[in-house]
Steps between C-alpha positions, in 0.01 A plus 500: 500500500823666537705349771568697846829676547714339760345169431805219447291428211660795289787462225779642702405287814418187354641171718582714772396424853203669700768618763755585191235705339376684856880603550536610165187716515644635825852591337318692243332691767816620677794448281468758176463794737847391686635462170383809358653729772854246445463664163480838591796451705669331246411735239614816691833371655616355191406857319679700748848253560523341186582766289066611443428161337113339570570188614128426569351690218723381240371621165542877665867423448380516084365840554863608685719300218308666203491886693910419531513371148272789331687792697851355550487453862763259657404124403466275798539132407312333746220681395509347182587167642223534752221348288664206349605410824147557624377275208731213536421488885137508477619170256696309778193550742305371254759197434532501834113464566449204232840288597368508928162411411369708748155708498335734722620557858822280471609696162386828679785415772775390273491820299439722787835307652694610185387833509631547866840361440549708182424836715692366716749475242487869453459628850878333538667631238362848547579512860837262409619777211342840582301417203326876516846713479549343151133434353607458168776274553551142404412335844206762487409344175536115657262592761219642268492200316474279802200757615333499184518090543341553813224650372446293223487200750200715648329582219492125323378395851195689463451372167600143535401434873247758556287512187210688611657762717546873387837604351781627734679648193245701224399816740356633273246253437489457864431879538233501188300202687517706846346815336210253338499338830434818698269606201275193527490530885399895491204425218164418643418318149618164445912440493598494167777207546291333844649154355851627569434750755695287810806488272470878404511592866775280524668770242472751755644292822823444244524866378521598829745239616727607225447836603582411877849308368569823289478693829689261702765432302585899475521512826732227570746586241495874683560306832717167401712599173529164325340306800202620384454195320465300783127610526377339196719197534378445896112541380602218197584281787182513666335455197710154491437472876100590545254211460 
């Protein structure tokens, strides 16, 4: 008899605490939508003040590097640089992860603590250097590698600390399980997926949270220049700060 999701019993929860386990189930509930409109945010400020790079979506910056290559369009570095970096950070939260010895809840918060002070990182030197009046400048390059850190923090928390959540980074996986999702709940014959259907609907709660941080975050940089990325690193800290 398979064994009930949720139950401490599982793989990914195994030796932790009833109370452990009821707090992580409760993260799960609350914190991937947060995190999916940080990435919207993230995505859209870093597009439009550091020189149109994703700093969320990072394998779009392929797509830019090989139109630039293929048509002879000017060559921005840190586009380039963007996914190694991206790789070898997702590797020191992973280091980071096994060295602490943490799991669940307590590795949630660590991460989520090193995600806020790297935006942090970049909402000072933008506002510190102006950062959007040269986008394609060195210190414009510094601070897209810090974001892109930032996100990879966020995305190997999901994966490391948060298991069984949905993805705050593939949207288009998340938008393909929102259109089943809405599908299923529109048929009057049987779901197709009814096994997965909670975490399909979850699909369209982060969708529209990335959606929301998109939204957001053009607004801000319209209204606050380079402060704009204040927004996403103030909702990182109450990530950190919410219980």
């Amino acid at each position: 008899m398979p064994m009930l999701a949720g139950t401490p019993d599982t793989p990914d929860r195994a030796g932790l605490s009833p109370g452990d386990t009821i707090e992580l189930s409760r993260l799960e509930e609350w914190l991937p939508p947060l995190l999916s409109v940080i990435a919207g945010m993230v995505d859209l400020t870093g597009f439009f003040t550091l020189g149109n790079i994703f700093t969320a979506h990072i394998t779009g910056n392929l797509v830019v590097a090989a139109a630039a290559a293929v048509h002879g369009g000017p060559w921005n570095l840190a586009q380039a640089l963007a996914i190694p970096m991206f790789v070898l950070a997702v590797a020191a939260a992973g280091l980071l992860a096994r060295a602490s010895g943490l799991r669940g809840v307590a590795l949630a918060r660590l991460l989520l603590s090193i995600q806020f002070l790297l935006l942090a990182s970049v909402l000072l030197f933008s506002v510190a250097t102006k950062i959007s009046a040269s986008p394609h400048g060195l210190v414009a390059g510094i601070a897209v590698m810090i974001a892109v850190c930032a996100m990879a923090f966020q995305y190997a928390l999901m994966r490391l600390a948060l298991p069984r959540a949905v993805s705050t980074a593939v949207m288009t996986g998340n938008l393909t399980n929102a259109v089943l999702s809405l599908v299923d709940m529109l048929s009057r014959r049987q779901p197709s997926m009814a096994v997965d259907r909670q975490r399909l609907n979850g699909s369209l709660r982060l969708l529209a949270g990335f959606l929301v941080g998109c939204l957001v975050a053009a607004a801000a940089i319209s209204m606050l220049g380079d402060w704009a990325w204040s927004v996403p690193t103030a909702l990182a800290a109450l990530a950190v700060a919410v219980r």
